[in-house]
C-alpha positions in Angstrom: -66.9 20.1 39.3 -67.2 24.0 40.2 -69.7 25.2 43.1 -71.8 28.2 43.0 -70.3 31.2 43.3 -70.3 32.5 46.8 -71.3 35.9 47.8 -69.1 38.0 50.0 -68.4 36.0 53.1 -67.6 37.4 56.5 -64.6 35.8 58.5 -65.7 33.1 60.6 -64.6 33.9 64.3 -62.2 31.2 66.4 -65.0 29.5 68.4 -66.9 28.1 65.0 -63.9 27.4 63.1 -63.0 25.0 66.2 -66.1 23.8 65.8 -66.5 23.2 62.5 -62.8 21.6 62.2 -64.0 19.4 65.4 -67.2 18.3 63.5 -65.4 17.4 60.1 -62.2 15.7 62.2 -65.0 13.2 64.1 -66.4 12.6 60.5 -63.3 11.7 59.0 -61.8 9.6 62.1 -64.8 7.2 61.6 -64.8 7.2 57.8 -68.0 8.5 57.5 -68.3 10.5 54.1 -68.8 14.2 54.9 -71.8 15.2 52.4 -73.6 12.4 54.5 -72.9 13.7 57.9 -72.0 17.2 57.9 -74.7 19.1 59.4 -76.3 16.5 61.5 -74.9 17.1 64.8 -77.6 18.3 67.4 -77.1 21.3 68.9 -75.1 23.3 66.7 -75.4 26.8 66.2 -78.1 28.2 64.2 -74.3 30.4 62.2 -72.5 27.2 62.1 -75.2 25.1 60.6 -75.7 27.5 57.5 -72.0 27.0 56.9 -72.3 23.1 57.4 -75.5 22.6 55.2 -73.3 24.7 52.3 -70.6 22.6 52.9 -72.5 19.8 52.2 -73.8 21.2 49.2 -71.3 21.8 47.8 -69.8 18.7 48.4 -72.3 16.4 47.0 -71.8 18.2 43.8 -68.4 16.6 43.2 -66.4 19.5 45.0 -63.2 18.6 47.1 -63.2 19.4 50.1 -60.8 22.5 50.1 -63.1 23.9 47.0 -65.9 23.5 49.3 -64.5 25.2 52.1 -63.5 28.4 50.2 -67.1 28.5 49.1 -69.1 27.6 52.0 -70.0 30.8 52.8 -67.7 31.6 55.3 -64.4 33.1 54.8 -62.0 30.9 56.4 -58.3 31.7 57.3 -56.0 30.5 54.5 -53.6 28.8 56.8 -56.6 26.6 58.0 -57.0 25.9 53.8 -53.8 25.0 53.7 -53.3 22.8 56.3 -56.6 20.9 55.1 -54.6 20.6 51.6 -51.4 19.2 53.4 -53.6 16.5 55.2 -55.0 15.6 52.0 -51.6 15.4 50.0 -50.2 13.4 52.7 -53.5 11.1 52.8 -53.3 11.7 56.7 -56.3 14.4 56.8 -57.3 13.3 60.4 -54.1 13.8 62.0 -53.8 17.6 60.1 -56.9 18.2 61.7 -56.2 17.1 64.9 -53.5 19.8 64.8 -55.3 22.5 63.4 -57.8 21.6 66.6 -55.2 22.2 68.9 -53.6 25.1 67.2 -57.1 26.5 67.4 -57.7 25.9 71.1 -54.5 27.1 72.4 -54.6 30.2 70.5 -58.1 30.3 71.6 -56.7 29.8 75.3 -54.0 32.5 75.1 -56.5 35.0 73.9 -59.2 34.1 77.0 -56.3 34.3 79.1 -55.1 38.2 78.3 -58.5 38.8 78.2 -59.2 37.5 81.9 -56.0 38.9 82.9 -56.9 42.6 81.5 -60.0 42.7 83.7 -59.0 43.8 87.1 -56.1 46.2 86.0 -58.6 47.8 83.7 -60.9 48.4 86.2 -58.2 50.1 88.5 -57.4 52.0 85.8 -61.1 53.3 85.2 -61.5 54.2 88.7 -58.2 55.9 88.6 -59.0 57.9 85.5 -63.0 59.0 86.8 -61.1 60.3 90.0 -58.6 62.2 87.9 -60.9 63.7 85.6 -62.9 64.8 88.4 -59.8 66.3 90.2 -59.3 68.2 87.0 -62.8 69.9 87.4 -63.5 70.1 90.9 -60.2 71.1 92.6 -57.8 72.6 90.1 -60.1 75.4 89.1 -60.3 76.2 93.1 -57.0 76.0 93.2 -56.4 78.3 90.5 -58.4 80.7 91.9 -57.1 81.1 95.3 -53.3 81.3 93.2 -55.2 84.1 91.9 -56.6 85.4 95.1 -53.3 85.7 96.7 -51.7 87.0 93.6 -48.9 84.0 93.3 -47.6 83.0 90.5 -48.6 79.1 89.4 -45.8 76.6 88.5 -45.1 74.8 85.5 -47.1 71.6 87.2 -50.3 73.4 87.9 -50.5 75.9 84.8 -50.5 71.9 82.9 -53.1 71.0 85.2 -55.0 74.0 84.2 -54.7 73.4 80.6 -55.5 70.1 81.2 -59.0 71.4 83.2 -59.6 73.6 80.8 -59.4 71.2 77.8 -60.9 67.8 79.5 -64.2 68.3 77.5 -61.7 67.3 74.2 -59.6 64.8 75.4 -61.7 63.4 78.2 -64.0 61.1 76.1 -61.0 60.7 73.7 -58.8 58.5 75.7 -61.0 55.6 77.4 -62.5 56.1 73.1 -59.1 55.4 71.4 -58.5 52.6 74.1 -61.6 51.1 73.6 -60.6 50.7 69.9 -57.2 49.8 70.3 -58.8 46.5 72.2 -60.6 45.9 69.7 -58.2 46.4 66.9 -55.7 44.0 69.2 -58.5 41.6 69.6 -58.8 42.0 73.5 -62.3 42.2 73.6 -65.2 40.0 72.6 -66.7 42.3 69.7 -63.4 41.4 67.8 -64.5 37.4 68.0 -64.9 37.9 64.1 -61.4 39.1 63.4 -59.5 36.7 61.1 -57.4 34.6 63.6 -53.8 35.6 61.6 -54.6 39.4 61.7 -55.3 38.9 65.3 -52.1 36.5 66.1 -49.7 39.4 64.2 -51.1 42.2 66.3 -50.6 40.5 69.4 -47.0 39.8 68.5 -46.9 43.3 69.5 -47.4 43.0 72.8 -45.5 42.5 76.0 -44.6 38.5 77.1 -47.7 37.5 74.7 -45.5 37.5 71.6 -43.1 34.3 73.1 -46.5 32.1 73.4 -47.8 33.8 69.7 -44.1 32.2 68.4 -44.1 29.1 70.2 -48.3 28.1 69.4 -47.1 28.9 65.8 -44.2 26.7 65.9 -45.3 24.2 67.7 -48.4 23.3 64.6 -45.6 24.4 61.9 -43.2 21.5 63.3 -46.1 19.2 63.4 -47.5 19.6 60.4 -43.9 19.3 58.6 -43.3 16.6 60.1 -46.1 14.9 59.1 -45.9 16.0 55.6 -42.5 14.4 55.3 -43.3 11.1 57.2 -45.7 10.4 53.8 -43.4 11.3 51.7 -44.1 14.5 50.4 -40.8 16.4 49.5 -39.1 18.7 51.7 -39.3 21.8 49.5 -43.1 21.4 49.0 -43.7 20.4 52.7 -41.8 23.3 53.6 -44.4 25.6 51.4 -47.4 24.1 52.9 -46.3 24.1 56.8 -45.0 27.9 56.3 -49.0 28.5 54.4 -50.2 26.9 57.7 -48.6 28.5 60.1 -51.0 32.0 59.9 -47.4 33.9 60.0 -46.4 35.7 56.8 -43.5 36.1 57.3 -42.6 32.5 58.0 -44.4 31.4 54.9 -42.5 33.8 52.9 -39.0 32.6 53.9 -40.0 28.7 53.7 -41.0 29.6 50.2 -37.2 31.1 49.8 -35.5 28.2 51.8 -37.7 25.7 49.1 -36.6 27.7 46.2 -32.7 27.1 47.4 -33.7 23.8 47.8 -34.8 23.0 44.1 -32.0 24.9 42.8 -29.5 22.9 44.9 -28.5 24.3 48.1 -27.9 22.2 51.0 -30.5 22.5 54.0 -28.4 23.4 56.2 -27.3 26.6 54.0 -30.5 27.3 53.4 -31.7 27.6 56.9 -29.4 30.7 57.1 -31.7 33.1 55.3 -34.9 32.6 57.8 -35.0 34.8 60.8 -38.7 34.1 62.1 -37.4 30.7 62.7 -36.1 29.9 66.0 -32.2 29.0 66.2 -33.4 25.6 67.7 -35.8 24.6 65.2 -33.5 25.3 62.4 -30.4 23.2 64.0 -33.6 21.0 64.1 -34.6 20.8 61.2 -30.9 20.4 59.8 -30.0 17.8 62.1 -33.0 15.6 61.3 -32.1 15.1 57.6 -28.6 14.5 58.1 -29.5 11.5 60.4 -32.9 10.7 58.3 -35.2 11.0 61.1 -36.7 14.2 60.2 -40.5 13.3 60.8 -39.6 11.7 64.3 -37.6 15.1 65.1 -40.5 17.5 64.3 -43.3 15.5 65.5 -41.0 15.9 69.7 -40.0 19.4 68.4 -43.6 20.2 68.2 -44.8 18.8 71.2 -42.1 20.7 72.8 -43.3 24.3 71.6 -46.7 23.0 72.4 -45.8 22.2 75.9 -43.8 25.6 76.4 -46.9 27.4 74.9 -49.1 26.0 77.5 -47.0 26.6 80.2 -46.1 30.1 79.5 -50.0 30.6 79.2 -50.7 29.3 82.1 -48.0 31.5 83.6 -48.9 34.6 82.3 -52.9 33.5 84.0 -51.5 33.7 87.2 -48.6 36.0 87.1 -50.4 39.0 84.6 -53.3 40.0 86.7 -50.8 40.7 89.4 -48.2 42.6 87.9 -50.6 45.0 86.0 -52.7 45.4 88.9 -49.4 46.7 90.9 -48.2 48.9 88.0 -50.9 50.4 87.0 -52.6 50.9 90.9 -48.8 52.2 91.7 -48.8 54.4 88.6 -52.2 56.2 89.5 -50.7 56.1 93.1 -47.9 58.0 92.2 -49.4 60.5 89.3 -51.9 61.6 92.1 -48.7 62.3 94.5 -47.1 64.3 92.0 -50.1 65.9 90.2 -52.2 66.6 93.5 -50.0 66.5 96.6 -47.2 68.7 95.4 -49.4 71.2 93.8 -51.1 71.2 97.5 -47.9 71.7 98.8 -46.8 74.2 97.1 -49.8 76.2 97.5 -49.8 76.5 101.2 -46.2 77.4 101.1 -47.6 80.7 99.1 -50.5 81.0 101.7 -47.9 81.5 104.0 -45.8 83.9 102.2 -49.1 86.2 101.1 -52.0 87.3 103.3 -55.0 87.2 101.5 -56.6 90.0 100.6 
């Protein structure tokens, strides 16, 4: 039976869907029906409890649960859809939801953890620019003028300098502006919480060292989830679909979709496995491995705890490691820009005070 129509939801942001997912997981692992007990939990956000209530709803009027939860009033990520519809089709909905909680969490980690790493350097950085911009009014224009006093002509370094003085008004409030909203576009900062979790995973591909724990989060719920799909049965091709759909990469869901359309028409795994390239070497030896010895399930379930364990352990690498490294980059980049963009301009213009008397 069809639910109301929704109106236009906003994306929920990673802290409720965790919650929400945690909520409906407890409900299922004790068998309680979930248009009895969603919404009953004390303490739960004033946000999360609209969403709950509708969820109810919605349910006692004979929706499933994946109708309900794309009309709950919350726009949830479609990979999270899915993987609540592979759960279902392998009758093992607790266990898909046990990984989409810890999918959720460590992505949830990884993204405190650049945050918390970004803090200190940042701040160096902001120190760094303020004294740079105030160089640029304060001391270059004296400078200038006493190249003008003793008649010298300025070098290439302090004519850009100049321009920059003369321009900072422009491009001053323009910098720390377009940073400010490429954090937010990359999800570094808190006002991007309501960013849909799969935009925010492919954008931080994009970055340094944070794109291996992106791939191996990804891959570690991707091998899980397969791997429970096939344990119940479900066929390979299908599976294939709904761990790709899962995964919140697009790319990966469109070449499992092309490895289960070789599949139907005939093509042996291992042949098919040839046209991915998001998917690691490993996991596709893997994957073809598994179903030539008929242990599939078994392999994906320790492939996925694997990734999962590499994840964690490259996050809680780049925690200690990051902070460190950008602080001695970027402090040694402002160190060295202020020797060449203040010292040798400094330089150069004693070596004219000794050359002219001034006048």
């Amino acid at each position: 039976m069809p639910g109301l129509e929704s109106p236009k939801a906003a994306p929920i942001s990673l802290e409720d869907l965790i919650a929400l997912n945690e909520e409906i997981a407890a409900l299922v692992r004790v068998g309680i029906p979930l248009e009895v007990g969603l919404g009953d939990a004390r303490g739960t956000p004033k946000n999360l409890l609209a969403i709950t209530n509708r969820l109810r709803v919605e349910m006692e009027r004979g929706c499933s649960l994946p109708e309900a939860l794309r009309t709950c009033g919350a726009e949830l990520p479609p990979s999270y859809l899915a993987m609540v519809e592979a759960g279902l089709k392998s009758n093992r909905l607790s266990d898909a939801l046990v990984s989409a909680a810890a999918f959720g969490r460590s992505l949830l980690e990884m993204q405190q953890s650049v945050r918390s790493a970004l803090i200190y350097p940042i701040l160096v950085l902001c120190v760094a620019y303020g004294f740079f911009i105030l160089l640029l009014g304060d001391l270059v224009p004296r400078m200038i003028h006493i190249l003008a006093q003793t008649r010298a002509t300025p070098d290439i370094l302090v004519r850009g300098l100049q321009f920059l003085s003369q321009t900072v008004a422009y491009w001053g409030p323009t910098v720390p502006a377009c940073a400010l909203l490429a954090a937010i576009w990359m999800g570094l900062v808190p006002l991007a919480a309501q960013q849909r979790p799969a935009v925010m995973l492919g954008r931080l591909r994009y970055l340094p060292w944070i794109g291996r724990m992106v791939s191996d989060v990804q891959s570690a719920s991707f091998c899980h989830l397969l791997g429970l799909l096939v344990d119940r049965e479900v066929p390979l091709p299908e599976a294939l679909e709904l761990a790709g759909s899962a995964s919140t990469d697009q790319t990966l869901a469109r070449e499992c979709r092309q490895i289960a359309k070789d599949l139907r028409q005939g093509l042996p795994l291992n042949q098919a496995l040839k046209s991915s390239r998001r998917l690691p070497a490993f996991t596709r030896w893997m994957l073809a491995a598994g179903q030539t010895q008929g242990a599939l399930p078994s392999v994906m379930a320790t492939l996925g705890d694997v990734y999962r364990l590499r994840a964690g352990s490259r996050i809680e690498l780049f925690r200690m490691t990051a902070p460190l490294i950008l602080t001695v980059v970027l402090g040694g980049g402002a160190v060295t820009a202020y020797a060449l963009l203040l010292f040798v301009p400094m330089r150069n213009l004693l070596l004219e005070l000794t050359k002219s008397p001034l006048n």
